[in-house]
C-alpha positions in Angstrom: -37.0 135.3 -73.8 -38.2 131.8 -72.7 -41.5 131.5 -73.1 -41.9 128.5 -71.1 -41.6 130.5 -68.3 -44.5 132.9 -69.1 -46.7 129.8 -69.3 -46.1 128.8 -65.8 -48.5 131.5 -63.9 -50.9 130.6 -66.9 -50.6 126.7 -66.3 -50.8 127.2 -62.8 -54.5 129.4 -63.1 -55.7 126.0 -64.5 -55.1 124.2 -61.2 -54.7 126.5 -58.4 -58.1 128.5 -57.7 -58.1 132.1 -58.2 -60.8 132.3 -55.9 -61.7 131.0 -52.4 -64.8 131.0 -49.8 -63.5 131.2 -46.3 -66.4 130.5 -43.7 -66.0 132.8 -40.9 -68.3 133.0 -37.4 -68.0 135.2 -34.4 -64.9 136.9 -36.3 -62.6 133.3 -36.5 -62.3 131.7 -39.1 -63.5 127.9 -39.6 -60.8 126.2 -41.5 -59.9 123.1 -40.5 -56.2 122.2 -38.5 -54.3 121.3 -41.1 -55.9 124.5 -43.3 -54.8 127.9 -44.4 -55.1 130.2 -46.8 -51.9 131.0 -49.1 -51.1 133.9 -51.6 -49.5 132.4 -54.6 -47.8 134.8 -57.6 -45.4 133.1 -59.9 -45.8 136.0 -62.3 -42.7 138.0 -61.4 -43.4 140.8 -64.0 -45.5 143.0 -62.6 -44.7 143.4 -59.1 -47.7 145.3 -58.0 -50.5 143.1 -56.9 -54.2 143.9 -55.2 -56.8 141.5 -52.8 -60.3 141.7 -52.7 -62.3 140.6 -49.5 -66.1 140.4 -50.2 -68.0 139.8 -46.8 -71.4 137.9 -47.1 -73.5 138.2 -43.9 -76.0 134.6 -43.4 
């Protein structure tokens, strides 16, 4: 087994976020143009994968 490939999801925690705060009003969200929001999983082991949404009202 290579295990320079089982670094890579581990390498890529370090610079990708594994957590984001979206601003939303009115029910739209407030990103910017040129902005989104994208799922990344390079870890191709375990193909069963879960999302949590946490809603702050301000």
């Amino acid at each position: 087994m290579d295990t320079d490939v089982l670094d890579v999801p581990h390498a890529t925690a370090g610079v990708v976020s594994p957590t984001v705060t979206l601003p939303v009003a009115d029910g739209t969200s407030l990103l910017g143009t040129w902005r989104s929001v994208v799922l990344v999983d390079l870890n191709r082991d375990n193909p069963r994968r879960s999302v949590r949404l946490s809603f702050v009202g301000g």
